[in-house]
C-alpha positions as CSV (number, residue, x, y, z in Angstrom):
1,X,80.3,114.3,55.5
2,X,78.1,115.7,58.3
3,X,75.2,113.2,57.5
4,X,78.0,110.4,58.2
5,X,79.5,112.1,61.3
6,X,76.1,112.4,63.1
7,X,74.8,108.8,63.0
8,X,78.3,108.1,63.9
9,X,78.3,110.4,67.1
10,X,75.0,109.1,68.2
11,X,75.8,105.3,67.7
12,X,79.3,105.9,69.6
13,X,77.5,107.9,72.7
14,X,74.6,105.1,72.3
15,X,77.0,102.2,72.7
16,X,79.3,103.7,75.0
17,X,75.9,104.1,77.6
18,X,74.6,100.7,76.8
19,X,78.3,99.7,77.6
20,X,77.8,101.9,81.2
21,X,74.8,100.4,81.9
22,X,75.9,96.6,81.7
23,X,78.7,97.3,84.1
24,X,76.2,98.7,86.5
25,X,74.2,95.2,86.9
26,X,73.8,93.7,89.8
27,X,73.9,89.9,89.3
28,X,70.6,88.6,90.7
29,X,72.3,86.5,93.6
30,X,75.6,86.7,94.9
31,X,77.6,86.4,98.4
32,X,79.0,89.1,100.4
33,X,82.0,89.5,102.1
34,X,83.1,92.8,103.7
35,X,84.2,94.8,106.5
36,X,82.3,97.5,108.1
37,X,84.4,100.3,110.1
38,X,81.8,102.0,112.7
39,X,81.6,105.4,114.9
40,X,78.1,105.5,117.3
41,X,77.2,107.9,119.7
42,X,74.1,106.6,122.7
43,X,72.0,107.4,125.7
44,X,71.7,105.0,128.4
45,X,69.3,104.7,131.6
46,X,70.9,102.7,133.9
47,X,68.4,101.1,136.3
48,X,69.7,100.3,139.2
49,X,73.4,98.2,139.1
50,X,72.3,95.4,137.6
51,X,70.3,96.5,134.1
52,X,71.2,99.2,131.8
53,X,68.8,100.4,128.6
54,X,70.5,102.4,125.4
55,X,69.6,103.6,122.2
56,X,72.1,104.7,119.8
57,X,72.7,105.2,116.2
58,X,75.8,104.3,114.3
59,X,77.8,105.4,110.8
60,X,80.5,104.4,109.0
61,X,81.5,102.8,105.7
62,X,81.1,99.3,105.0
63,X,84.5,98.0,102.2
64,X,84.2,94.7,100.0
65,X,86.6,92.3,100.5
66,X,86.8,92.5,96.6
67,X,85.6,96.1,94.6
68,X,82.7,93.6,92.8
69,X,81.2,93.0,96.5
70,X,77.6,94.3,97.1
71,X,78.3,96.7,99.6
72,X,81.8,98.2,98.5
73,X,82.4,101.6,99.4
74,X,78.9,102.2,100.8
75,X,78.0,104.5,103.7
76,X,76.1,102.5,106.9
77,X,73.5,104.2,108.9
78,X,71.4,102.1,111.7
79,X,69.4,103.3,114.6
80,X,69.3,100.1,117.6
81,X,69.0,99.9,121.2
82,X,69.4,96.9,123.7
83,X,68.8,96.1,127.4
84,X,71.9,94.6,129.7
85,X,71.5,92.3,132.5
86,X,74.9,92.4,134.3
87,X,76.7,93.4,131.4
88,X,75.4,90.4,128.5
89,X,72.6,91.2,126.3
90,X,70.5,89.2,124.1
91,X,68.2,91.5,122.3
92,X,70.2,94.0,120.8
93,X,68.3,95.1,117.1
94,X,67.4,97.9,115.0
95,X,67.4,98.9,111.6
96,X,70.0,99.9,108.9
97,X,70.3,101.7,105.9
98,X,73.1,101.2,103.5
99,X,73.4,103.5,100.8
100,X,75.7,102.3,97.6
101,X,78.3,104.5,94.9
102,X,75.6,104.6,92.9
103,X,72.7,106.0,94.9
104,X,71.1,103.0,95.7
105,X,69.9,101.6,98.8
106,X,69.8,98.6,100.8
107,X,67.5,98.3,103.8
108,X,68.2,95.8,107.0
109,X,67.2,94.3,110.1
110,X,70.2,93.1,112.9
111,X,70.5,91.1,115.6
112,X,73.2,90.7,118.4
113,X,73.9,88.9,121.4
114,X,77.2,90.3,123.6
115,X,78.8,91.8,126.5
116,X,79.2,95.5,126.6
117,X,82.5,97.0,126.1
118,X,83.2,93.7,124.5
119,X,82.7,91.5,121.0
120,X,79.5,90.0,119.9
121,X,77.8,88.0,117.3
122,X,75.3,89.0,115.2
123,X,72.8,88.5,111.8
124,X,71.7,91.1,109.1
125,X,68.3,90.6,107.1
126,X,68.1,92.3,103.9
127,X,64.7,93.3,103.6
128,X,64.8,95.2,100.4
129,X,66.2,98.2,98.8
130,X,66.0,101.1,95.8
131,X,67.1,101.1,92.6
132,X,68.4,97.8,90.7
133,X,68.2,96.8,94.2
134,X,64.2,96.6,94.4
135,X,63.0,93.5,95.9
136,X,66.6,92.3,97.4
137,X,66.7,89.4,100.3
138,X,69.0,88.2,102.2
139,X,71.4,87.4,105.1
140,X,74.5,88.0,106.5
141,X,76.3,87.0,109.8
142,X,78.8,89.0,111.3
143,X,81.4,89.5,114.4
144,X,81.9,92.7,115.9
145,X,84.7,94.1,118.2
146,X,84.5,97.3,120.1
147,X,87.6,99.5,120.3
148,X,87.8,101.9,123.1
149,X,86.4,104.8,122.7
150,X,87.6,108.2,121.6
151,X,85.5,110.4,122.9
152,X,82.5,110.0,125.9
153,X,79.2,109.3,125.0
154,X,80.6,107.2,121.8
155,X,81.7,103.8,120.8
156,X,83.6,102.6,117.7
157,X,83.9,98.7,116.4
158,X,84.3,96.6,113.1
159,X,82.6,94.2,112.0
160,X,83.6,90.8,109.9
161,X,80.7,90.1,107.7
162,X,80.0,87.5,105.2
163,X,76.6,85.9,103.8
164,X,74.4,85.7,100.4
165,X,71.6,87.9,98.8
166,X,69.0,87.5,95.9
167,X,67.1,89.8,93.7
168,X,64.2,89.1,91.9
């Protein structure tokens, strides 16, 4: 009886991770869909009335429109600055790192054009990741709004984002 019940035990706990495993793929392209709740604290240097530099860096969760997207439940982290001319900027940018359930990692490049205290526009590149995610490209476009802010020295917003990925 024990030489049955072994074999059995280690085929049930072998299927049963196989089983795991399969659920975990990623298919190797996809689109995205998802919104992104954000807190961000900054430093400025205002020079002068017209121009204004800041650097800042921004968390928050990013949730899948359905619990199959890419970046469900995954925790945002991106350091950026921009310059202001009268209150617009074009060159906002900087870097993000998204970081998945499961452990893994997606890396990204942004874009935005706006007005402070305001909504803007903006593009992610995916420019790889960790993981099943090795290799990932991508892009997705987004539109933000900023909420006022609950505390000084901080600004919250949301983003709308949608676009496609591939993996190798």
């Amino acid at each position: 009886m024990k030489k049955v019940i072994l074999p059995l035990v280690l085929g049930l706990i072998l299927l049963v991770s196989l089983g795991l495993d399969a659920k975990a793929q990623v298919p190797k392209e996809g689109t995205i869909s998802f919104t992104e709740s954000l807190c961000a604290t900054f430093k400025s240097l205002p020079m002068g009335q017209e121009r204004l530099q800041m650097t800042y860096e921004i968390m928050g969760v990013m949730i899948g429109d359905t619990p199959e997207d890419l970046f469900h439940n995954a925790s945002l982290r991106c350091l950026g600055a921009l310059h202001a001319v009268n209150g617009e900027y074009t060159d906002d940018g900087g870097f993000c790192v998204a970081t998945r359930p499961d452990g893994d990692k997606i890396f990204a490049t942004y874009k935005n054009v706006g007005k402070l205290g305001r909504g803007f526009k903006g593009a992610y590149t995916i420019v790889g990741g960790t993981g099943k995610l090795i290799g990932i490209q991508g892009s997705i476009e987004y539109t933000g709004t900023v909420l006022r802010p609950a505390a000084e020295g901080t600004f919250q917003l949301y983003n709308r984002d949608k676009g496609q990925y591939k993996l190798p």
